[in-house]
C-alpha positions in Angstrom: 65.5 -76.3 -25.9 63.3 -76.9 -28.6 62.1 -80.6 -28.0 63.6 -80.5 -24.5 66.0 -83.2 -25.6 68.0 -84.0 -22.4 70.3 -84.9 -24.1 71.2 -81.3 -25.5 72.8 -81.3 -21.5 71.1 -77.2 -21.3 68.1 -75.7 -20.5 66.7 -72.4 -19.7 66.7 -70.9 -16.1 65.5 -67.3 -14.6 67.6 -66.6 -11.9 67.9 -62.9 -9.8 71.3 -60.9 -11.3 71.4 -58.7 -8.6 69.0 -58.0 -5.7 66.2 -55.6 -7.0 63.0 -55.4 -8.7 61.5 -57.6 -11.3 63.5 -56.1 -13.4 66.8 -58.2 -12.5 65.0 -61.7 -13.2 67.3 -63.0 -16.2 66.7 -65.5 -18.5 70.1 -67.6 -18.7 70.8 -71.3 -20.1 72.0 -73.5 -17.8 73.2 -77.0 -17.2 70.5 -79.7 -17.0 71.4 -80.8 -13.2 72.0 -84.5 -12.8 70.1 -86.4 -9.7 71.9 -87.6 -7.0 70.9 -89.9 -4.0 67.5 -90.0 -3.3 67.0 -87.3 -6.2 65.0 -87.4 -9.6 65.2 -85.2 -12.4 62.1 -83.5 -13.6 60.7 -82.3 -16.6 58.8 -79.0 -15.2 55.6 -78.2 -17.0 55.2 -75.6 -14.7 56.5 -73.6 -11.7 54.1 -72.2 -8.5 55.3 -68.3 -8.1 55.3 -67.3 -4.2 55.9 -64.3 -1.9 59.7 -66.5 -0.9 61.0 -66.1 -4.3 59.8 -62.3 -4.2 62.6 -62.1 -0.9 64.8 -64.5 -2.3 65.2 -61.9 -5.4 65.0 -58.5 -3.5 67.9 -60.5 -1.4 65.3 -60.5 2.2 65.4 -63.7 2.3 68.7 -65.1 0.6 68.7 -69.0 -1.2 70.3 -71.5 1.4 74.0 -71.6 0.3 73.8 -75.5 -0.8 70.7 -74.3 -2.8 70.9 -73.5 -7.0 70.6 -69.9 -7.6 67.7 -70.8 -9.9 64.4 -69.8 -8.5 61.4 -71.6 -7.5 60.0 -74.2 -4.9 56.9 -75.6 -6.4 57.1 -77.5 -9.8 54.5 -80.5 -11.7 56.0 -82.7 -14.3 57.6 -85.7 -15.4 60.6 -87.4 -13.4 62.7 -88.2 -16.5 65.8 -89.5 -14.3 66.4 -90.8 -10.7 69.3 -91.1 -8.8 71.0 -93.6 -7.1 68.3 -95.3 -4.0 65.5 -94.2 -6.2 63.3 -96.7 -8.3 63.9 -96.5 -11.7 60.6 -97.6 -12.6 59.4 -93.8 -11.6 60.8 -92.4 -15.0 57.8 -91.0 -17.0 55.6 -90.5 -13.7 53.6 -87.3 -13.4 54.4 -85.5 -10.0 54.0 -82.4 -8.4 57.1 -81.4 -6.1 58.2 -79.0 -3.3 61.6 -78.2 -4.1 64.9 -76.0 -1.7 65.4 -74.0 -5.2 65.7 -74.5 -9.3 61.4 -74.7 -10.2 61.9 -71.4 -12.8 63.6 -73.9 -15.4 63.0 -76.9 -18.2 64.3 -79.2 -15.7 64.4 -79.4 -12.1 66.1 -81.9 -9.2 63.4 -82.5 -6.4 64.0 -85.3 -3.5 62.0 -88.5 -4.7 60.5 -88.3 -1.1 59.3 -84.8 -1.4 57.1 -85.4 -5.0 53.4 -86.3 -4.4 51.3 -87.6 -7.2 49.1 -85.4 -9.2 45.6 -85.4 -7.8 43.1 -87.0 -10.2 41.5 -85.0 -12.4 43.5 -81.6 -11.9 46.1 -80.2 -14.8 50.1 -79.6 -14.6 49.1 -76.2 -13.9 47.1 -76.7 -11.1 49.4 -79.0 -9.7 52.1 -77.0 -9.4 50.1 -74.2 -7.6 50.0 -77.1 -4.6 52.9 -78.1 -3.2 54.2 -75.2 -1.3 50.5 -74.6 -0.2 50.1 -77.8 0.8 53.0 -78.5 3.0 52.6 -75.4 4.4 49.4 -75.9 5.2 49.5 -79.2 6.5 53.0 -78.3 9.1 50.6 -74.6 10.7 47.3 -75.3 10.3 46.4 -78.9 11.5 49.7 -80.5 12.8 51.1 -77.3 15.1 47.6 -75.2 14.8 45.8 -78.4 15.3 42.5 -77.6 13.9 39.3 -79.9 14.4 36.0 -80.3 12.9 33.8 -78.2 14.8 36.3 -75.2 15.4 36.6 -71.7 13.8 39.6 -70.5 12.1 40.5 -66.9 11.1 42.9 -66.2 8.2 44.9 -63.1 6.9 45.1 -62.8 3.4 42.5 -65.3 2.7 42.7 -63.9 -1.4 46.5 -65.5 -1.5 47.2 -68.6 -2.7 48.2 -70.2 1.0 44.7 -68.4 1.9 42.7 -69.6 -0.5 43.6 -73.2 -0.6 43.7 -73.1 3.3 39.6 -72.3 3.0 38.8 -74.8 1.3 40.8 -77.1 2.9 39.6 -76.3 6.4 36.3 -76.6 5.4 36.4 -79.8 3.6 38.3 -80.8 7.3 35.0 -80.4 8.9 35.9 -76.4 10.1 32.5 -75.0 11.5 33.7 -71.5 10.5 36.5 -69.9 8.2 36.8 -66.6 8.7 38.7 -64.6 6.3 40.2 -61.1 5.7 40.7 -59.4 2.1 40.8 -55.8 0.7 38.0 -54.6 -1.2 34.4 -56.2 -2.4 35.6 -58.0 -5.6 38.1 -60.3 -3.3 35.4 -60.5 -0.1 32.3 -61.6 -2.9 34.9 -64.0 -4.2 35.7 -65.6 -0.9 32.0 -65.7 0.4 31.3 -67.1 -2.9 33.5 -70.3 -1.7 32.0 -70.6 1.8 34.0 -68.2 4.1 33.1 -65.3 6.5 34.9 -62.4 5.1 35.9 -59.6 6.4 37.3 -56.4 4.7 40.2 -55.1 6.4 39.6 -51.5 4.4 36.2 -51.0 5.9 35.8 -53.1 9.1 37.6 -53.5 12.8 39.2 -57.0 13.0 38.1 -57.8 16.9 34.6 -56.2 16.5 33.7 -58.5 13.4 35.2 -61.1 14.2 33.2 -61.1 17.9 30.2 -60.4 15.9 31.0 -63.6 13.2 31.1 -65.6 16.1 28.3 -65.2 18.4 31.1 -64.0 21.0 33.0 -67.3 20.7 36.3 -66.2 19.1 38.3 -68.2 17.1 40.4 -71.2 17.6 43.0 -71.2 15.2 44.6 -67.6 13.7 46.8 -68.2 10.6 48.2 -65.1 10.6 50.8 -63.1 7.6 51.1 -59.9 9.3 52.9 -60.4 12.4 53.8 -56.9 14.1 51.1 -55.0 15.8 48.4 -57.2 14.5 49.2 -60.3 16.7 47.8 -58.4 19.8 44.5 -57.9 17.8 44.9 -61.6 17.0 44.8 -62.6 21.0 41.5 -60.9 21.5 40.2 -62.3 18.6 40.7 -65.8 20.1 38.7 -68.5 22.0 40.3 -69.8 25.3 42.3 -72.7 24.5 43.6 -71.2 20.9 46.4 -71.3 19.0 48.2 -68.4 17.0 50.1 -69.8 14.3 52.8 -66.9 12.2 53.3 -67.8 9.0 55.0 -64.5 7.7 55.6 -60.9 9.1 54.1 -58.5 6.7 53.8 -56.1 9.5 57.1 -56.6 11.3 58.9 -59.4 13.2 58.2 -57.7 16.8 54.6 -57.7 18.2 53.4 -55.9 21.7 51.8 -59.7 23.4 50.1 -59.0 26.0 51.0 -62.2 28.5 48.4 -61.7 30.9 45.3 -62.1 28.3 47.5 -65.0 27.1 47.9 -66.7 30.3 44.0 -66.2 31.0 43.0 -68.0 27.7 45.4 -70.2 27.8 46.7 -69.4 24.4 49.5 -70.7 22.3 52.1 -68.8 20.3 53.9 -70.7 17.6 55.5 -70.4 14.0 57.7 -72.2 11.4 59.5 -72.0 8.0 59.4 -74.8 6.0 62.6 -74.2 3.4 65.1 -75.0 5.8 64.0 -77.8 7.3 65.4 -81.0 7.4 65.1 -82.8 4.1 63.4 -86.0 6.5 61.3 -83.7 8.4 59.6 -82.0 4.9 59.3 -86.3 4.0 57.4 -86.7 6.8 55.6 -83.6 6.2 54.6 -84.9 2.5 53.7 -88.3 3.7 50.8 -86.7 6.3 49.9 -84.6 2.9 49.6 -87.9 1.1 47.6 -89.5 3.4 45.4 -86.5 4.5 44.9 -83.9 2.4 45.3 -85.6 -1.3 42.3 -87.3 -0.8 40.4 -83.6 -0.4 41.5 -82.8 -3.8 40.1 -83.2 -7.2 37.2 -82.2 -9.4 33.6 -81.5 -7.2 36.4 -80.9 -4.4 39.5 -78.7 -3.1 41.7 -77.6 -5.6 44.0 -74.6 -6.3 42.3 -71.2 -7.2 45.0 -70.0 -10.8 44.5 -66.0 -10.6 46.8 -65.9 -14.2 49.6 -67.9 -15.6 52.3 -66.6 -17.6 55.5 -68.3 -20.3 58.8 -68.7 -17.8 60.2 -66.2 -19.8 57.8 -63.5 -18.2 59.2 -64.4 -14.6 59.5 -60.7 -14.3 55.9 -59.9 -15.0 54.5 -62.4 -12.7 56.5 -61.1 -10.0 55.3 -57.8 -10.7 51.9 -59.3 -10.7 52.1 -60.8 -7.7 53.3 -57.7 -6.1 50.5 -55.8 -7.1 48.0 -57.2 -5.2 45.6 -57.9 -7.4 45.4 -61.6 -7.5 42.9 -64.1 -6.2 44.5 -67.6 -5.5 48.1 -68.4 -7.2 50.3 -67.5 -10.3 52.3 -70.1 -12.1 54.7 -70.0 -15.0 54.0 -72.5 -17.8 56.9 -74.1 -19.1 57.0 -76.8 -22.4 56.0 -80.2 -21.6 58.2 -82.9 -21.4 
């Protein structure tokens, strides 16, 4: 788009042209979307990549049908336009946004009440590593996982963007332990390095290590990716009292739960997807981030670990990327500022 006039009424998009591999992310021009009620337009300077749009391409985990084909959830930018309820006065406004769909693009359409302001100090492409993380963070870990300061927290795939930003965050919450798990010793040093426990799923048991990280306490709060045969491993891991929160199913989406070492903790069982919630329920959720988290975040405090940023037209390589593995912390696409 050159100068990104918006007036030029196009922009360019990576959408998924079939489902597949990388390999079917497409560059395409596309209408620049006009904001509706309670909507405002923004400029993206860049886009948060994440395991969803991985599914959402492969076609696991299909866009909801009111949702643009355009991928992406997370954006930072400029609100060049609002709609109709929305304050004009919030034109030229740096945000950061969670988005249902449309972040890979110049331009993207967020709900006014789902942007949060960029945390002081940090970048557009640090920003946009946040939203997703955030709200996702907030909703499992300390609304339904309801961590306090003083309790221990284990989580799976502590090297991921969610897990990494989840670390910090629990510890800056006042966490009296953050356990950890990661593959290999360039990932573990990495994570010990920012004040975890860490545990290498290649060479270690889960329920040993973790019974020896805690004196015997267990933990209280399991953020766990794995789902499937895990989850059992999981309940022994876990102090009486605790709560098992699933935010994916690497491993599969049926687990062997034993009820009887459930019943004798006392344990609770939960999970939640935040994409198809509510559009009032995710404003509610970004109101508690406002309030609670966005003041953990900044320079000398939390804030996003970037593993490697690539142009949006290299969609396809940071997919591939991601699926490798090899990242610490998130991958964002840089797009042309406003």
């Amino acid at each position: 788009m050159g100068a990104r006039n918006i007036m030029s009424q196009t922009m360019q998009a990576i959408i998924a042209t079939a489902p597949g591999g990388p390999e079917v992310l497409a560059q395409v021009a596309r209408p620049v979307p006009a904001p509706g009620p309670g909507e405002v337009l923004i400029a993206v300077a860049a886009a948060g990549v994440n395991r969803p749009d991985i599914m959402q391409r492969t076609g696991a985990l299909p866009a909801p049908p009111d949702a643009s084909d355009i991928l992406g959830l997370e954006v930072a930018g400029r609100i060049t336009a609002t709609g109709p309820g929305v304050d004009p006065a919030l034109q030229g406004q740096a945000v950061m946004a969670l988005l249902k769909a449309g972040g890979y693009a110049e331009y993207a359409l967020a709900r006014a009440d789902h942007c949060l302001p960029l945390p002081e100090g940090l970048g557009m492409e640090e920003a946009a590593a946040l939203p997703e993380g955030l709200f996702t963070i907030w909703h499992n870990l300390f609304d339904r996982g309801g961590l306090q300061p003083g309790e221990r927290v284990l989580i799976q795939g502590g090297a991921s963007g969610i897990g990494t930003l989840a670390l910090q965050l629990a510890l800056a919450w006042g966490a009296a332990q953050v356990i950890v798990t990661a593959g290999g010793p360039g990932k573990c040093a990495r994570l010990a390095a920012m004040g975890a426990s860490v545990i290498d799923y290649r060479a270690a048991v889960l329920v040993a290590e973790v019974e020896h990280l805690t004196g015997g306490s267990g933990v209280d709060v399991v953020l766990d990716i794995l789902g499937g045969e895990m989850v059992s491993q999981h309940l022994a891991c876990m102090a009486p009292g605790g709560r098992h929160v699933g935010l994916s199913f690497m491993s599969g989406m049926v687990a062997p739960v034993d009820l009887g070492l459930v019943m004798r903790k006392g344990l609770w069982l939960t999970s939640s997807t935040l994409r198809p919630k509510p559009d009032s329920e995710k404003a509610d959720i970004a109101d508690a981030v406002r309030a609670r988290l966005l003041p953990l975040l900044g320079p000398g405090k939390v804030r996003p670990v970037l593993s490697q940023s690539f142009p949006l037209a290299e969609a396809a390589a940071a997919h591939e990327y991601l699926e490798s593995g090899s990242n610490i912390g998130k991958i964002v696409l840089r797009v042309a500022g406003p």
